[in-house]
C-alpha positions in Angstrom: 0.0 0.0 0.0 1.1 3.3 -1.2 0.1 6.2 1.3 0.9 9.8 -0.1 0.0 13.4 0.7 -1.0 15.2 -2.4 -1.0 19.1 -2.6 -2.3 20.5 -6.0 -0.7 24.0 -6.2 -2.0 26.7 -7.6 -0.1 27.9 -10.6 3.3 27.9 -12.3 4.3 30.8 -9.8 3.6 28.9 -6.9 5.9 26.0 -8.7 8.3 28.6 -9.5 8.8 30.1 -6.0 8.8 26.2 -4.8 11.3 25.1 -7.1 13.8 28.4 -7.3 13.7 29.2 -3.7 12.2 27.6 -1.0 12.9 23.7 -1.6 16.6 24.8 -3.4 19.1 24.0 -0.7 17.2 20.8 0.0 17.6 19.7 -3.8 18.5 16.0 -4.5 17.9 15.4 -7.8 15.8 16.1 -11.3 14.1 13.1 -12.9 12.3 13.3 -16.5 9.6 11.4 -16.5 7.1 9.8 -19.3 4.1 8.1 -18.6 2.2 5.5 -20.9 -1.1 3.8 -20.1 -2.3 0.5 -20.9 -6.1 -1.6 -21.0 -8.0 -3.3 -22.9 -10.2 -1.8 -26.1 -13.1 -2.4 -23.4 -11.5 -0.4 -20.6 -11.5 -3.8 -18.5 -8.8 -2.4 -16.0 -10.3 1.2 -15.7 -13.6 -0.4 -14.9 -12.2 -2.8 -11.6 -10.0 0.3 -10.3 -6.4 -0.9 -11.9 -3.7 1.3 -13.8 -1.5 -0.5 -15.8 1.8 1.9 -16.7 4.9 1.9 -17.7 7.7 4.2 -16.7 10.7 5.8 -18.4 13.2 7.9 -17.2 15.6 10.1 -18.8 15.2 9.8 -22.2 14.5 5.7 -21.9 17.4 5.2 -20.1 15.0 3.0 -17.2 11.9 1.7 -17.4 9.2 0.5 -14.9 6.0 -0.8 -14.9 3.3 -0.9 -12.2 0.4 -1.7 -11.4 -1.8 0.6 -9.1 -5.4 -1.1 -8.0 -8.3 0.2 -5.4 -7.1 4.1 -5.6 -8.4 6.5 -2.7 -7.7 10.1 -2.9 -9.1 11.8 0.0 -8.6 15.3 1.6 -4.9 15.7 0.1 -4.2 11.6 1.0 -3.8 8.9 -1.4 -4.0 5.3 -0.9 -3.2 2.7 -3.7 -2.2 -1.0 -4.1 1.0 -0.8 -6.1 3.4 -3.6 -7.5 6.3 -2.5 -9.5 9.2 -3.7 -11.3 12.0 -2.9 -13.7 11.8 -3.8 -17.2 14.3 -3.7 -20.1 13.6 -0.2 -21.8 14.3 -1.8 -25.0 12.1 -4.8 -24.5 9.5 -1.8 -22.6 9.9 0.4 -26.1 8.8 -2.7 -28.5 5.4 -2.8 -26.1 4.5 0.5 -27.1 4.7 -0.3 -30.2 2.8 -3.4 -30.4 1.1 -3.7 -26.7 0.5 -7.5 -27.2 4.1 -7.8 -26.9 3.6 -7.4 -22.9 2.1 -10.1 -22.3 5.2 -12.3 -23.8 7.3 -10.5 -21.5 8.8 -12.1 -18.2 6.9 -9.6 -15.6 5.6 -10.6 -12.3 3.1 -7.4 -12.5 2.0 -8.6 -15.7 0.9 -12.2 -15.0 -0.9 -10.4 -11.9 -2.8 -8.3 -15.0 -3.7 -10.9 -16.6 -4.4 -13.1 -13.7 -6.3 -11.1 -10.9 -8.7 -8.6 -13.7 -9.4 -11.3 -15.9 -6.8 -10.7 -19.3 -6.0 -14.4 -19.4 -8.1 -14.9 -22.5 -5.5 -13.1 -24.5 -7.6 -9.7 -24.1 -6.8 -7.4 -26.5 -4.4 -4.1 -25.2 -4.0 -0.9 -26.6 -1.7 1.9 -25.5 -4.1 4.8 -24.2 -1.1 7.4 -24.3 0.2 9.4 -21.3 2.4 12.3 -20.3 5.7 13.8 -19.7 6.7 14.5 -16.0 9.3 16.5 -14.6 9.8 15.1 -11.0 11.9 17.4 -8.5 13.7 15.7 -5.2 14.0 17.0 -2.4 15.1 15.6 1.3 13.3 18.7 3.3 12.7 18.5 7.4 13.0 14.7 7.5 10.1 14.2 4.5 10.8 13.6 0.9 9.4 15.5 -1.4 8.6 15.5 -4.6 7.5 18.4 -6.6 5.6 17.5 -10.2 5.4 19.8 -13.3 3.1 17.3 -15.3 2.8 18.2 -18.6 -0.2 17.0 -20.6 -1.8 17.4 -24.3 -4.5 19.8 -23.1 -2.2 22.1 -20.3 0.2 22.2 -17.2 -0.4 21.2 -13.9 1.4 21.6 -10.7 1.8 18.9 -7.7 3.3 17.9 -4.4 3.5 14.7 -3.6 5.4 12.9 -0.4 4.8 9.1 0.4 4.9 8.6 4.4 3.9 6.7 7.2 2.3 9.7 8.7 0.0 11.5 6.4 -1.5 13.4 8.7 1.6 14.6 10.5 3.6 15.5 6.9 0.3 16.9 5.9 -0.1 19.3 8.9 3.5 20.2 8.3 3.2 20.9 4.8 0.3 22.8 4.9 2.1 25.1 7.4 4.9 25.6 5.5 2.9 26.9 2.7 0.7 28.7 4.2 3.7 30.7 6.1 5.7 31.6 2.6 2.3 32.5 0.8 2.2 29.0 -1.5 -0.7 28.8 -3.4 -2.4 25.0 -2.8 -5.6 23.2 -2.5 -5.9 19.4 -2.0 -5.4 17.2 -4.9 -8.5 15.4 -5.8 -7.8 13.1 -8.6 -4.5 11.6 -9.5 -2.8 12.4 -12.6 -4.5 9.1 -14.7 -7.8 10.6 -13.6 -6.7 14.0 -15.1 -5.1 12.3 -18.3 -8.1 10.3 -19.1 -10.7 13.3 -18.2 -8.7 16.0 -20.8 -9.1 18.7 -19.0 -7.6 20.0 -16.1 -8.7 20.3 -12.5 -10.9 23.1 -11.8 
């Protein structure tokens, strides 16, 4: 179980100030980010709560596909089932190309696919698309965060994101924190696949 606080914010500016100023001396790294989505024609994943993606980093230098299942977003905290693991970006490449190609592939997450929402008929996928992300690091008051410039066909959106133990606790800080240097938030209230397959963005 993934368990993450989620703080939509409000504009580029608000990024901006994040990004430039605040979060700079607690900078760890810079990760580029592209997000592709799989299901069936029928949308038999979407329809029992499950996100099949896969990952790449850095220009396909890394891949990694997941599986997320039973998502809750609720006031600023997520909770997901995830199951992850690293796959050739070559091998990860040809699957965009031709998604029946994943299910030859030697993946753990991918027999659970097939076996736990009911793909082992050979069910049909199809690559839905996805979405660049620029992911910032940053190892701030004991918490890591992770500041999101996700970048989709139809606009920009800004996020903060930091998995812990404690939501509430990194939450409460958070929110201070903000609130004391004039950041611009709200609580997120869909993830970024709800987003993607909505087209537009959050109001």
């Amino acid at each position: 179980m993934e368990v993450e606080v989620k703080l939509r914010l409000k504009d580029a500016t608000a990024h901006h100030q994040l990004t430039t100023t605040l979060l700079l001396p607690f900078h760890v790294k810079t990760l580029h980010q592209h997000n592709l989505f799989f299901d069936t024609p029928t949308s038999s994943l979407s329809s029992q709560r499950a996100v099949l993606r896969l990952r790449f980093f850095d220009k396909d230098a890394r891949c990694i596909v997941s599986l997320k299942s039973k998502p809750t977003l609720v006031d600023g905290v997520s909770r997901v089932e995830e199951d992850e693991e690293e796959l050739d970006p070559a091998v990860a490449k040809d699957c965009v190309e031709n998604p029946s190609k994943l299910y030859d592939i030697e993946s753990r997450v991918v027999r659970r696919v097939r076996e736990e929402f009911g793909l082992e008929n050979g069910s049909a996928l199809v690559c839905l698309g996805g979405f660049e992300n620029v992911r910032e690091v940053y190892d701030w008051r004991g918490l890591k965060l992770e500041v999101d410039e996700t970048k989709y066909v139809f606009g920009t959106s800004y996020e903060v994101e930091c998995e812990t133990e404690d939501p509430e606790g990194a939450k409460r800080v958070l929110e201070e924190f903000f609130n004391e240097n004039g950041i611009a938030y709200t609580y997120s209230e869909m993830t970024k696949f709800a987003v993607f397959r909505a087209g537009k963005l959050p109001q």
